[in-house]
GUMI-369954 format. One record per residue (C-alpha): chain; x, y, z; residue in one letter. Coordinates in steps of 0.25 Angstrom, whole numbers. Layout:
// residues N
+---+-------+-------+-------+---+
! c !     x !     y !     z ! r !
+---+-------+-------+-------+---+
! A !     X !     Y !     Z ! a !
...
+---+-------+-------+-------+---+
***
This chain:
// residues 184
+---+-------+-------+-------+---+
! c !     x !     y !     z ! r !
+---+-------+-------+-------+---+
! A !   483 !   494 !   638 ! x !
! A !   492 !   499 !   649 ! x !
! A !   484 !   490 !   661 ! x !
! A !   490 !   480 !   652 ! x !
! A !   505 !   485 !   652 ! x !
! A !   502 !   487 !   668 ! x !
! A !   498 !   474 !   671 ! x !
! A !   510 !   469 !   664 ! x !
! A !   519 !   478 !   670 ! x !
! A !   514 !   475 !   684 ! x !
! A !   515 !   459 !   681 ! x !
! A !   528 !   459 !   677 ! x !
! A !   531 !   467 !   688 ! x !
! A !   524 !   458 !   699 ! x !
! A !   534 !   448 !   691 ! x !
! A !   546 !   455 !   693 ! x !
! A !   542 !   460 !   706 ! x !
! A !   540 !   443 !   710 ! x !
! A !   554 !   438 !   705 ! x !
! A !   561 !   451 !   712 ! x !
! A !   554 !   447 !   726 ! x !
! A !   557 !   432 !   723 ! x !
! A !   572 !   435 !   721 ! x !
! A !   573 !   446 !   732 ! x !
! A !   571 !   437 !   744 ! x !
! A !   584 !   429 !   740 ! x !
! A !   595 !   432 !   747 ! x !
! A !   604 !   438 !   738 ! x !
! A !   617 !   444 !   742 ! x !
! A !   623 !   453 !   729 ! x !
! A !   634 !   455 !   736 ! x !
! A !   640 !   441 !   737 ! x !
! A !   629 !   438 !   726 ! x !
! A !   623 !   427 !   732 ! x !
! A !   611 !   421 !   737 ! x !
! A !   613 !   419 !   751 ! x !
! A !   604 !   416 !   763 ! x !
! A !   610 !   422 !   776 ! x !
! A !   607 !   423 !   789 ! x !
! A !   611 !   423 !   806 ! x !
! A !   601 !   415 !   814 ! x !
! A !   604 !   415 !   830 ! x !
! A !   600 !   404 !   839 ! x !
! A !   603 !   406 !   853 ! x !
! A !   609 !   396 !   864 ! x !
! A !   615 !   387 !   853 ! x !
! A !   632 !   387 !   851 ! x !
! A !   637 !   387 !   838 ! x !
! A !   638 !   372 !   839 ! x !
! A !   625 !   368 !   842 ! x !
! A !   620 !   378 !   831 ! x !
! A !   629 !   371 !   823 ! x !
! A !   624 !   357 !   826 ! x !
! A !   609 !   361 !   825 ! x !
! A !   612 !   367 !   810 ! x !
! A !   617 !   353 !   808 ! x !
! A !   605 !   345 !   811 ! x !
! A !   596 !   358 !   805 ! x !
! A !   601 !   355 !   793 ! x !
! A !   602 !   341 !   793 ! x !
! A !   588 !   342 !   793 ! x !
! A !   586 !   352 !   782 ! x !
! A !   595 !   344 !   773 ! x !
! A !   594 !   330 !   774 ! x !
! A !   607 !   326 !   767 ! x !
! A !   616 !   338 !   771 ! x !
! A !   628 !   330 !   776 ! x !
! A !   633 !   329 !   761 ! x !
! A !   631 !   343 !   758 ! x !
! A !   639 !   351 !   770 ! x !
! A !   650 !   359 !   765 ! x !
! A !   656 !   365 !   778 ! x !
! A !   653 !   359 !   792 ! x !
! A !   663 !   366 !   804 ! x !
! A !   656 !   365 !   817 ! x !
! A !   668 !   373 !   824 ! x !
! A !   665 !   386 !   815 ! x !
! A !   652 !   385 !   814 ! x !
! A !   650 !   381 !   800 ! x !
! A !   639 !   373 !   791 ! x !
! A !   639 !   372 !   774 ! x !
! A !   629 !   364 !   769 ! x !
! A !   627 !   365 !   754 ! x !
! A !   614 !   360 !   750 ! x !
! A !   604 !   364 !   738 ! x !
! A !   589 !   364 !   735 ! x !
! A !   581 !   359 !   723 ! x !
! A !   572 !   368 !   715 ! x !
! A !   558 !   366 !   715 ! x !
! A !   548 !   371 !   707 ! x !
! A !   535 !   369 !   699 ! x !
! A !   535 !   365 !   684 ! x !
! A !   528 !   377 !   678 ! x !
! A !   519 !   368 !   667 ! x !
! A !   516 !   355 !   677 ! x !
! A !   516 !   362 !   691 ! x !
! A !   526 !   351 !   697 ! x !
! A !   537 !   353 !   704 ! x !
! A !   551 !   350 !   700 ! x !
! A !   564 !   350 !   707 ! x !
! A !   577 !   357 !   700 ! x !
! A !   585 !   348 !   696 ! x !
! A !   596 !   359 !   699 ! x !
! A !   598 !   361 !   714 ! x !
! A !   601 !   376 !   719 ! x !
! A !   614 !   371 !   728 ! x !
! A !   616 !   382 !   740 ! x !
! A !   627 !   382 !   752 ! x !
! A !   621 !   384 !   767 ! x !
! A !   632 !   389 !   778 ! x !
! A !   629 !   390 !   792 ! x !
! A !   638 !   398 !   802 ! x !
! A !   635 !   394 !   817 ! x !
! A !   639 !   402 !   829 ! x !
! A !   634 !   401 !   843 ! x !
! A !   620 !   407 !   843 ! x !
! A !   618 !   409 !   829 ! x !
! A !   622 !   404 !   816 ! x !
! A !   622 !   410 !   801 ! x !
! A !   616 !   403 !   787 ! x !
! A !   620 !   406 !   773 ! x !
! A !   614 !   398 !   763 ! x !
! A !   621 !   402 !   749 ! x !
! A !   628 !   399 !   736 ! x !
! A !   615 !   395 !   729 ! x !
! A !   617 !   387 !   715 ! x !
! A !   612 !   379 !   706 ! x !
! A !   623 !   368 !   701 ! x !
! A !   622 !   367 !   686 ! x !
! A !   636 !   360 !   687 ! x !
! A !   640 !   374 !   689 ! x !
! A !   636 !   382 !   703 ! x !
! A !   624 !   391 !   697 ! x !
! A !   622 !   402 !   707 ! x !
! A !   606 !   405 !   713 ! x !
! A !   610 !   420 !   712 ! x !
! A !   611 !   419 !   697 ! x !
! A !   594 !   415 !   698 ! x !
! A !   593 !   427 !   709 ! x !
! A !   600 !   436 !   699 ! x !
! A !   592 !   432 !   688 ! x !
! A !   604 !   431 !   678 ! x !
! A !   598 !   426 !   665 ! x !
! A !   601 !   412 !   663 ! x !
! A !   593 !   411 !   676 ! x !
! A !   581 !   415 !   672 ! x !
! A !   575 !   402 !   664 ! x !
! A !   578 !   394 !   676 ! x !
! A !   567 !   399 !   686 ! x !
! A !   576 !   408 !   695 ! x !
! A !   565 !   414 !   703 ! x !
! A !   560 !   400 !   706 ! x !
! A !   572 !   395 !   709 ! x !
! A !   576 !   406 !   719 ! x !
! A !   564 !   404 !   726 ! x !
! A !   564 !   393 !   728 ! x !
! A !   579 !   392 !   734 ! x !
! A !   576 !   403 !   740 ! x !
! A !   563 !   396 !   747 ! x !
! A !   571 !   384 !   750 ! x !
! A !   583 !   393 !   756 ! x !
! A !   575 !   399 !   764 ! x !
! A !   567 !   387 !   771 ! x !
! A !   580 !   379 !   775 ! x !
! A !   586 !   392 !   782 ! x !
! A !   573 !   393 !   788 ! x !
! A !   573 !   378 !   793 ! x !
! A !   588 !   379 !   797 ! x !
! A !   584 !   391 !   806 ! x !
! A !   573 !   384 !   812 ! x !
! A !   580 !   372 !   814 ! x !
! A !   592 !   381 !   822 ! x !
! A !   583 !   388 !   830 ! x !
! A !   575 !   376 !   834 ! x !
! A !   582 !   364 !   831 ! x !
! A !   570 !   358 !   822 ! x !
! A !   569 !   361 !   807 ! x !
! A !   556 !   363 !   800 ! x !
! A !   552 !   354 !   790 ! x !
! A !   553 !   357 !   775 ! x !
! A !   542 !   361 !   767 ! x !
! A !   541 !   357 !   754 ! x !
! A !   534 !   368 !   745 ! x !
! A !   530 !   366 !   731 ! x !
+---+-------+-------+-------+---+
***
């Protein structure tokens, strides 16, 4: 009887112990209360222009169709706003096929350029349900979330995220960006 209750107890802990692990590698900031990816990468022997124009064609070739989509474009200071989204993917849990959200998790990417080294954020994550629906509201767990596979969803934009800042830096230090790889 009580191997029973332990092997229940230590289930639902492994479970528990999952979704924290899952959620704790998001960024979160809970002072400003939101999910945002940060960060200074250097690249020496390049001015703030050239680092500038590289970031340019770098994303150019991470998103396709970005001319429609910058928000702020100032060469002089050294500024770069795209605002772009992601679709959500995931596996139908009765076929085992993938599906794509029809909701798109909308997110803001800002780059800061200086000679030598430029900054990233990539923040205000939401999902527009003709109304901005904040991602930290899935991180938070708040409880109309939870029908909505937050976890999954999290993940994966947190997957996503991750590999375009990983292509961007590449493609600064380099010059070339590696090709996507499409995970199901």
């Amino acid at each position: 009887m009580i191997t029973k209750h332990l092997y229940k107890v230590l289930a639902i802990s492994i479970i528990l112990l999952a979704n924290y692990a899952a959620s704790a590698q998001i960024p979160y900031d809970s002072v400003k209360k939101l999910i945002i990816y940060t960060g200074v990468e250097k690249v020496d022997g390049l001015t703030k222009d050239q680092l500038y124009d590289r970031g340019i064609e770098v994303l150019r070739t991470i998103y396709p169709n970005m001319d429609s989509k910058i928000f702020v474009k100032d060469k002089v200071k050294g500024e770069f706003v795209l605002k772009e989204f992601v679709k959500f993917k995931y596996l139908d849990p009765k076929k085992k096929t993938p599906i794509v959200d029809p909701n798109l998790i909308k997110y803001k990417f800002t780059l800061l350029y200086k000679d030598g080294r430029y900054k990233y954020d990539v923040s205000d994550f939401y999902i527009d349900k003709g109304y901005k629906y904040g991602m930290e509201k899935y991180y938070l767990k708040e409880k109309e979330t939870l029908k909505d596979r937050p976890e999954e969803k999290l993940q994966f934009m947190d997957n996503e995220i991750r590999d375009i800042i990983t292509r961007f830096n590449e493609g600064m230090k380099t010059g070339i960006v590696p090709e996507k790889k499409e995970e199901w």
